[in-house]
MOPAC internal coordinates of N, CA, C and O (Angstrom, degrees):
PM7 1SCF
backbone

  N    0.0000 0     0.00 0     0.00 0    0    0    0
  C    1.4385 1     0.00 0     0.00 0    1    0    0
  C    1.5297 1   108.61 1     0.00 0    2    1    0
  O    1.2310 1   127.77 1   -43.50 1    3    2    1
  N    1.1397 1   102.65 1   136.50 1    3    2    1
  C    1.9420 1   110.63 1   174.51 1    5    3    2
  C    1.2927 1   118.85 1   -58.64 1    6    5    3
  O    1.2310 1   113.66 1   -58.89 1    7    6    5
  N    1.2215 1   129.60 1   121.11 1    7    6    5
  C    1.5639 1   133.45 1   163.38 1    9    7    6
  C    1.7919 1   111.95 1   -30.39 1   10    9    7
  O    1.2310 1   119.96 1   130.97 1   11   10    9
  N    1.4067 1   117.68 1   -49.03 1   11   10    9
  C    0.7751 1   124.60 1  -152.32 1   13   11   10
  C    2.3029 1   107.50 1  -137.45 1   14   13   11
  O    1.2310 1   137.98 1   -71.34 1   15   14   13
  N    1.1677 1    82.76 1   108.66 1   15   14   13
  C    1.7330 1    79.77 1  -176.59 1   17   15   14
  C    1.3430 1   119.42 1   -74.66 1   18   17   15
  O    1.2310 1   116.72 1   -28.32 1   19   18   17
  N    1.3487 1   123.83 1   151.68 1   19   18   17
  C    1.5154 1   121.85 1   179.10 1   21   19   18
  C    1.3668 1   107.89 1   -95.88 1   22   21   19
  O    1.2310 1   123.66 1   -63.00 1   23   22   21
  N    1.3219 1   110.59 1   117.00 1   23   22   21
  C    1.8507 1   112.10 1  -163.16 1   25   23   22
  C    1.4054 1    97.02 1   -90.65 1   26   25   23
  O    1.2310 1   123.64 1   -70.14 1   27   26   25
  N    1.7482 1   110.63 1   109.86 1   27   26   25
  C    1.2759 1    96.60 1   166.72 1   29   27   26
  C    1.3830 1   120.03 1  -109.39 1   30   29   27
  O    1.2310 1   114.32 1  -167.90 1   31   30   29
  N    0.9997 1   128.37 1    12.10 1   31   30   29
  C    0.8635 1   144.77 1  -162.15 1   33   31   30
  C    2.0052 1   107.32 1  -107.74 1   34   33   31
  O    1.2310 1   106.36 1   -36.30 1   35   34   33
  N    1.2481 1   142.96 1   143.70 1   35   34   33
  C    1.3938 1   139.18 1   169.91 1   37   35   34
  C    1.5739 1   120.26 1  -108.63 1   38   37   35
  O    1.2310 1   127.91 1   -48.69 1   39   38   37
  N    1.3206 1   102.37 1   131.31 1   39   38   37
  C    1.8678 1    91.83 1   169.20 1   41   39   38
  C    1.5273 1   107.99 1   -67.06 1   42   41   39
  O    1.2310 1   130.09 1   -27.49 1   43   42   41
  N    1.4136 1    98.14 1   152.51 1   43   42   41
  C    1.5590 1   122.30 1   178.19 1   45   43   42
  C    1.9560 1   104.34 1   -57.19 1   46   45   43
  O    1.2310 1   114.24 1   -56.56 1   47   46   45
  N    0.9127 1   128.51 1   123.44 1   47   46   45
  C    0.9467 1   144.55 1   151.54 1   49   47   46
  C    1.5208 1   102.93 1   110.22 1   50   49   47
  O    1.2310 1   111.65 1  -151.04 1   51   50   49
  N    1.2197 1   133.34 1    28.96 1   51   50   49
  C    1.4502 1   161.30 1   157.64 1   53   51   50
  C    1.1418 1   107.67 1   -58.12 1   54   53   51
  O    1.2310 1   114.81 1   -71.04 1   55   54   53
  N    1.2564 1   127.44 1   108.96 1   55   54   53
  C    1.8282 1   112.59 1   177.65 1   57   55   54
  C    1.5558 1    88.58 1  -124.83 1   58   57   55
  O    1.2310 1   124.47 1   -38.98 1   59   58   57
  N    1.4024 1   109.03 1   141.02 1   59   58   57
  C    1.6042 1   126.16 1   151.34 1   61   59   58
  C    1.2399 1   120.81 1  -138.46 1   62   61   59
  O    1.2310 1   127.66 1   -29.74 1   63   62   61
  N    1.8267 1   102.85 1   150.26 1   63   62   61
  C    1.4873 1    81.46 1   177.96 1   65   63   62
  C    1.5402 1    96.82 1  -123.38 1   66   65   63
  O    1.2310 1   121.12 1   -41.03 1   67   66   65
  N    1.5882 1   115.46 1   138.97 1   67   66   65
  C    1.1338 1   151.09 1  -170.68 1   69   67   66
  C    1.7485 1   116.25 1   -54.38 1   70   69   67
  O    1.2310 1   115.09 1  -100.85 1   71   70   69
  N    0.9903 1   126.92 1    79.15 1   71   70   69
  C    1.6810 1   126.35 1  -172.35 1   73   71   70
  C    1.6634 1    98.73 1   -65.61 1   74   73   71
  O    1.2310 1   105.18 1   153.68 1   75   74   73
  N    1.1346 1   145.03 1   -26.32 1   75   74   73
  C    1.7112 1   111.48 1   150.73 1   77   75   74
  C    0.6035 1   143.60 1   -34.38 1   78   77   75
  O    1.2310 1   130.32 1   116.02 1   79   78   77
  N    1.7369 1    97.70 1   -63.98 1   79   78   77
  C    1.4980 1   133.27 1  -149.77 1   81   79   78
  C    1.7196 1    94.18 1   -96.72 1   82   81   79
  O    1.2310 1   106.18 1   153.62 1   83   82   81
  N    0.7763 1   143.28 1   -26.38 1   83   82   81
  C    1.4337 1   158.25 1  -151.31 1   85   83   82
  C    1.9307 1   109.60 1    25.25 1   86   85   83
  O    1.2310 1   134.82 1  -113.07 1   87   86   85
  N    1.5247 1    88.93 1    66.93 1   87   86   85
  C    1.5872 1    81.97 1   169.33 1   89   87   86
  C    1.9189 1    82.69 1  -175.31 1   90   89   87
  O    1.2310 1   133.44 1    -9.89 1   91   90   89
  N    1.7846 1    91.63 1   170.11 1   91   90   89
  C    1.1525 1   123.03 1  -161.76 1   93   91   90
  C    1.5482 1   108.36 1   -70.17 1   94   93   91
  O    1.2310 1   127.83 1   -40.99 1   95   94   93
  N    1.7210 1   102.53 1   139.01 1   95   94   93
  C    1.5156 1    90.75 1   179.52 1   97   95   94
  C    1.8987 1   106.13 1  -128.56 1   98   97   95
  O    1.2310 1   122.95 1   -10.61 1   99   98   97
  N    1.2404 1   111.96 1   169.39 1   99   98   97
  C    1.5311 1    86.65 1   170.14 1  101   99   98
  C    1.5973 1   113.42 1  -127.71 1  102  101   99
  O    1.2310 1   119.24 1   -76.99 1  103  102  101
  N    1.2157 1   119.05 1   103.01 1  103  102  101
  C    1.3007 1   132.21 1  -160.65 1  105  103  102
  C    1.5892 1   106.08 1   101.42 1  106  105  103
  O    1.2310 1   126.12 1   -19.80 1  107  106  105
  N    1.5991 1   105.84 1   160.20 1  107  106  105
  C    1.7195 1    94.93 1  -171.14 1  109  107  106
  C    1.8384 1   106.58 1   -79.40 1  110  109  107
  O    1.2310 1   129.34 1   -53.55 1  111  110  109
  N    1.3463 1    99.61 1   126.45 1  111  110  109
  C    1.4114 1    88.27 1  -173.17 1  113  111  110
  C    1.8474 1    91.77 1  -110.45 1  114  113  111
  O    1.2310 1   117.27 1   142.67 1  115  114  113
  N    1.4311 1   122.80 1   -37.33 1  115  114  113
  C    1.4710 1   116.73 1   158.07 1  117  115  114
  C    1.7668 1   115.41 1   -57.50 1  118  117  115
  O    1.2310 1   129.60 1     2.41 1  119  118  117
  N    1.8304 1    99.09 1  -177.59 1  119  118  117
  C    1.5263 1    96.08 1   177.63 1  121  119  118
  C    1.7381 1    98.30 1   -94.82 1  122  121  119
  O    1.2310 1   117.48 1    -1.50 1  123  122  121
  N    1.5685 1   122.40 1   178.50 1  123  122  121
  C    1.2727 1   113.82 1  -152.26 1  125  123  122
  C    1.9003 1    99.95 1   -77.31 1  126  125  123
  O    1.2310 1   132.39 1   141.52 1  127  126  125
  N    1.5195 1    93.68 1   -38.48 1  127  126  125
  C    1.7703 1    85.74 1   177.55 1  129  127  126
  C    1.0787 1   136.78 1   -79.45 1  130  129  127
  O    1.2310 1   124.84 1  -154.13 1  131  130  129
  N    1.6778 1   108.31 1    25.87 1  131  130  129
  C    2.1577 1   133.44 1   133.43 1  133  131  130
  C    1.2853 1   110.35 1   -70.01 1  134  133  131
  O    1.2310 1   106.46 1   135.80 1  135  134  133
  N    1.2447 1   142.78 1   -44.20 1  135  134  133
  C    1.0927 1   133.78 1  -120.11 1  137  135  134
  C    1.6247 1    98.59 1  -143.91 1  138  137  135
  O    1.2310 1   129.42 1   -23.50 1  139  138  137
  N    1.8311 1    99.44 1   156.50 1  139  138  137
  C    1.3662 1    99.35 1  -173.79 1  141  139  138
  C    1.8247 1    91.19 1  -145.02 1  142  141  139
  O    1.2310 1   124.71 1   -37.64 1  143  142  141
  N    1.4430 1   108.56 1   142.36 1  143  142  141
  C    1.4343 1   121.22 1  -160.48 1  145  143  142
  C    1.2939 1   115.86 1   125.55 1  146  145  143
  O    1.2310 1   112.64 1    -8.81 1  147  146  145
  N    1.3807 1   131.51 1   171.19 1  147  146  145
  C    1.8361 1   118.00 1    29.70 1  149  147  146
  C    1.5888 1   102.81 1   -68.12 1  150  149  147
  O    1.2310 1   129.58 1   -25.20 1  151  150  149
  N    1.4769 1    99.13 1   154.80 1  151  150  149
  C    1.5098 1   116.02 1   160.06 1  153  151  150
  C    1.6532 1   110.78 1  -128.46 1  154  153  151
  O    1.2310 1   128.54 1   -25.75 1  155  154  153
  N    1.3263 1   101.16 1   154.25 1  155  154  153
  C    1.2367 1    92.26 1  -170.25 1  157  155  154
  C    1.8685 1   106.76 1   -90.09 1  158  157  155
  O    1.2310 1   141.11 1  -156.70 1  159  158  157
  N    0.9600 1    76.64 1    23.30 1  159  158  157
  C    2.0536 1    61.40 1  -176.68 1  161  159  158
  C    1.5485 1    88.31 1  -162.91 1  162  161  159
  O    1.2310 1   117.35 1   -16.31 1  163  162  161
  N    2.0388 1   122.65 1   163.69 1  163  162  161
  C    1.4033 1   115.92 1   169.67 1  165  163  162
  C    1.4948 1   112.22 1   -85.93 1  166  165  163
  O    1.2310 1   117.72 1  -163.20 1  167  166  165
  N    1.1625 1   121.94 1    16.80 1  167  166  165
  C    1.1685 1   128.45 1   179.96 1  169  167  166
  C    1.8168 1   103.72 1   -95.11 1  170  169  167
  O    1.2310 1   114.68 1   138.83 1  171  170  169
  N    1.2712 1   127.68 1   -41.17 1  171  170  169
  C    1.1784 1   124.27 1  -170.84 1  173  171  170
  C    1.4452 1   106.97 1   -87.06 1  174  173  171
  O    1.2310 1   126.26 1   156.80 1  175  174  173
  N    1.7106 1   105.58 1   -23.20 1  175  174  173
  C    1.6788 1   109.00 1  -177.18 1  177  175  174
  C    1.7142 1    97.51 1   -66.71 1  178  177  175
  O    1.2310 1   121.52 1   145.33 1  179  178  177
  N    1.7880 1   114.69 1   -34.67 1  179  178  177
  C    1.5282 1   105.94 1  -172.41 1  181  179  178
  C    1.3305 1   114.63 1   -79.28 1  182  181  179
  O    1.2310 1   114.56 1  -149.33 1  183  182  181
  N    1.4797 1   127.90 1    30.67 1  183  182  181
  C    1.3086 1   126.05 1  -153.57 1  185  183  182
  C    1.2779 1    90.97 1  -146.52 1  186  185  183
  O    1.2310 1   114.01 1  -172.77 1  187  186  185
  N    1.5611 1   128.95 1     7.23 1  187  186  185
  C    1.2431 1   132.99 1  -153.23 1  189  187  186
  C    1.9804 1    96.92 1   -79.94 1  190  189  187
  O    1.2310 1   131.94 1   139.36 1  191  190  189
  N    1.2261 1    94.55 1   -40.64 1  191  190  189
  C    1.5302 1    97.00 1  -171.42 1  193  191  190
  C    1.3785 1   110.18 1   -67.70 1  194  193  191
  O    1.2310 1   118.55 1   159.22 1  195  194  193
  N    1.8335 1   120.37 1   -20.78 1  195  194  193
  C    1.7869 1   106.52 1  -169.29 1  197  195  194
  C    1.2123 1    90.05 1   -81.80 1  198  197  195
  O    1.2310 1   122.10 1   122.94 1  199  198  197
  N    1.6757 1   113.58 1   -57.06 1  199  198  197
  C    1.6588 1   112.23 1   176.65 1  201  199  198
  C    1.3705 1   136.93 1   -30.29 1  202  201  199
  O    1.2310 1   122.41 1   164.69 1  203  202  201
  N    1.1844 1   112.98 1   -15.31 1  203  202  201
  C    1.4899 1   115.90 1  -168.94 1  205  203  202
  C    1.9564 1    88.07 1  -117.21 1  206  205  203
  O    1.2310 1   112.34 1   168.00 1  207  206  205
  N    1.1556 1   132.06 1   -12.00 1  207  206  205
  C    1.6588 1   114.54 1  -166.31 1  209  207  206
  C    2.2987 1    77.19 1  -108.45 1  210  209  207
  O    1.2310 1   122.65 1   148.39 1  211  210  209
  N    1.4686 1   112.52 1   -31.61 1  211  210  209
  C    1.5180 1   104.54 1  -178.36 1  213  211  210
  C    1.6148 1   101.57 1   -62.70 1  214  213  211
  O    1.2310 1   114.52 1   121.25 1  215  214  213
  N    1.4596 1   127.98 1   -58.75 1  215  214  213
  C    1.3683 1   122.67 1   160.05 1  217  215  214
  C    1.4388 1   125.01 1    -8.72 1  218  217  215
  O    1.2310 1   126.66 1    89.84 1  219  218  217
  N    1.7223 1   104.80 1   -90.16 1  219  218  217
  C    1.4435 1   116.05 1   172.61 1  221  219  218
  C    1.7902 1   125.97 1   -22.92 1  222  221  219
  O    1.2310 1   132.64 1   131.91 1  223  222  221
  N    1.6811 1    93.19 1   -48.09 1  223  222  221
  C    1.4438 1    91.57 1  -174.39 1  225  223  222
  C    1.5368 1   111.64 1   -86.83 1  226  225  223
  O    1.2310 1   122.44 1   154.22 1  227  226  225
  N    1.1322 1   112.94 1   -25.78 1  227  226  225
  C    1.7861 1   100.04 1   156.15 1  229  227  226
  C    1.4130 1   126.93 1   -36.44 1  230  229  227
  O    1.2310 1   128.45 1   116.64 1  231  230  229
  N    1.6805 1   101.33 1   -63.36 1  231  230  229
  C    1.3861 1   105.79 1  -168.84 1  233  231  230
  C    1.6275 1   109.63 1   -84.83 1  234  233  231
  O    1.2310 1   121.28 1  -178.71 1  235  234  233
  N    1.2158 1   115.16 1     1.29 1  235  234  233
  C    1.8901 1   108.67 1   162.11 1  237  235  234
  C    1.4880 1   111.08 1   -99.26 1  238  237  235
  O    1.2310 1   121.38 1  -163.68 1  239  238  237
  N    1.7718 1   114.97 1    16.32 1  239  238  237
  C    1.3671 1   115.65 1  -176.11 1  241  239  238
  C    2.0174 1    87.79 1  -132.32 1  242  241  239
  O    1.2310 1   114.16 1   175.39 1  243  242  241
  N    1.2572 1   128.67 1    -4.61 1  243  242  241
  C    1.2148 1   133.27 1   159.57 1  245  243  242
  C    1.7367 1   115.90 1   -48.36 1  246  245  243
  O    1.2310 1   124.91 1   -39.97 1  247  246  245
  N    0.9253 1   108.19 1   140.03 1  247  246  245
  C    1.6025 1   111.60 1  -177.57 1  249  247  246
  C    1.5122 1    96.06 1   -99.39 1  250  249  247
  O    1.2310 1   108.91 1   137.31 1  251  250  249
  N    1.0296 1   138.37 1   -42.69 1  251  250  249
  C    1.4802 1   135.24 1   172.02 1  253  251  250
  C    1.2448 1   143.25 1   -46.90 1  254  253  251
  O    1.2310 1   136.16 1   153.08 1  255  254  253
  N    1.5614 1    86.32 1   -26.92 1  255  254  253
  C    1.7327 1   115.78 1   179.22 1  257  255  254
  C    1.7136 1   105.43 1   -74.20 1  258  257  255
  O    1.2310 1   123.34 1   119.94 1  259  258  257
  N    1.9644 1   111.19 1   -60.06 1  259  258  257
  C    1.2658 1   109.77 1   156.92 1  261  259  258
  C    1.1798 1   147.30 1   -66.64 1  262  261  259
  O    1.2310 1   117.73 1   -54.66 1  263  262  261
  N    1.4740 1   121.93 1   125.34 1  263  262  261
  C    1.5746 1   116.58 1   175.62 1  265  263  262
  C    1.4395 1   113.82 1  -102.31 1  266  265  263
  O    1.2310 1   127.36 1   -33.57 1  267  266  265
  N    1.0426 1   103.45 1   146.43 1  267  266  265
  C    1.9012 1   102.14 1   162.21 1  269  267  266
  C    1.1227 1   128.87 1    -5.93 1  270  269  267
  O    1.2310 1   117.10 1   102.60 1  271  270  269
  N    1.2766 1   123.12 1   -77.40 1  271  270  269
  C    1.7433 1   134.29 1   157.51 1  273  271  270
  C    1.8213 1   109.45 1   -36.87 1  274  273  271
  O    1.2310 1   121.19 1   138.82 1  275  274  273
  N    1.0588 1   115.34 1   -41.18 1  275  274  273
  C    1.5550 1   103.71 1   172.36 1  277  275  274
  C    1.3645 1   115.38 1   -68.48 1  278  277  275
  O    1.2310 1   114.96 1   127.52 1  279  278  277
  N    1.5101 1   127.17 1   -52.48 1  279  278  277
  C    1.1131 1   112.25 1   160.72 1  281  279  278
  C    1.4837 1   129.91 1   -62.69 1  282  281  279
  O    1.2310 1   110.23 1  -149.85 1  283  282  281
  N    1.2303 1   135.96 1    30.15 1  283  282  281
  C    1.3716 1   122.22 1   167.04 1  285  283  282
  C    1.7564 1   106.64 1    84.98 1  286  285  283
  O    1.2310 1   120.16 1   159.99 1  287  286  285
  N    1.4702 1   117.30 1   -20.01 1  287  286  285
  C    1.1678 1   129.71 1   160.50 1  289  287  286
  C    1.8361 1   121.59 1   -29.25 1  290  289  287
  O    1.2310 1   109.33 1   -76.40 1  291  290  289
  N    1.2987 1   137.61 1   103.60 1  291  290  289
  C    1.3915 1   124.84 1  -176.81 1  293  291  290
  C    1.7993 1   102.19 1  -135.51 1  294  293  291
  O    1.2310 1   120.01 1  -153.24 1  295  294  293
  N    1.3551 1   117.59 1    26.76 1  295  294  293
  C    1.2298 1   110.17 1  -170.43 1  297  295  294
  C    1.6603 1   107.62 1   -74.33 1  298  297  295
  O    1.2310 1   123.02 1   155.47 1  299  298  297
  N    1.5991 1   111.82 1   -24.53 1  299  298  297
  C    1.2087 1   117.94 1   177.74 1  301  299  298
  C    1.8894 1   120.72 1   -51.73 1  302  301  299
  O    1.2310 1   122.81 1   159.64 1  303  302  301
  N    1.3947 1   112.23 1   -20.36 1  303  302  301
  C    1.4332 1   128.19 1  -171.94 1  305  303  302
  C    1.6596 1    91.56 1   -78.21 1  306  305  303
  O    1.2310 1   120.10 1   180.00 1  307  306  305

C-alpha cells in the first residue's frame, strides 16, 4: 500500500482556480502546480488572479521585505 494516496477526487465545497485552464474548478480536478486554492466559495476561486497580483504588490511595496543591500544601499560598509 502507498504511503501516500493520490487524491483525485475533491471535497464538496473546494474551489480552485485552474492556472492552465484559467477557470474555476470544484475540487482539484488539475495537478496542484496548475492550480491555486482551496477557496471557499467560486467566487473567491474567480478572484484568484486579482488576489494573488493585489498580494504581490503589497509585499514589493512592504518595507520588511527590502533591506539596504537590495536597494543598492552600502552605507553600512
Amino acid at each position: 500500500m502507498p504511503l501516500f494516496k493520490k487524491r483525485t477526487v475533491g471535497k464538496p465545497g473546494e474551489w480552485f482556480y485552474c492556472l492552465e485552464h484559467k477557470k474555476v474548478e470544484e475540487g482539484p480536478e488539475c495537478p496542484g502546480k496548475d492550480r491555486f486554492g482551496p477557496y471557499a466559495s467560486p467566487e473567491e476561486a474567480r478572484r484568484a488572479m486579482e488576489t494573488a497580483a493585489e498580494r504581490n504588490l503589497e509585499w514589493e511595496n512592504d518595507p520588511r521585505w527590502h533591506d539596504a543591500s537590495a536597494r543598492g544601499n552600502t552605507d553600512d560598509e
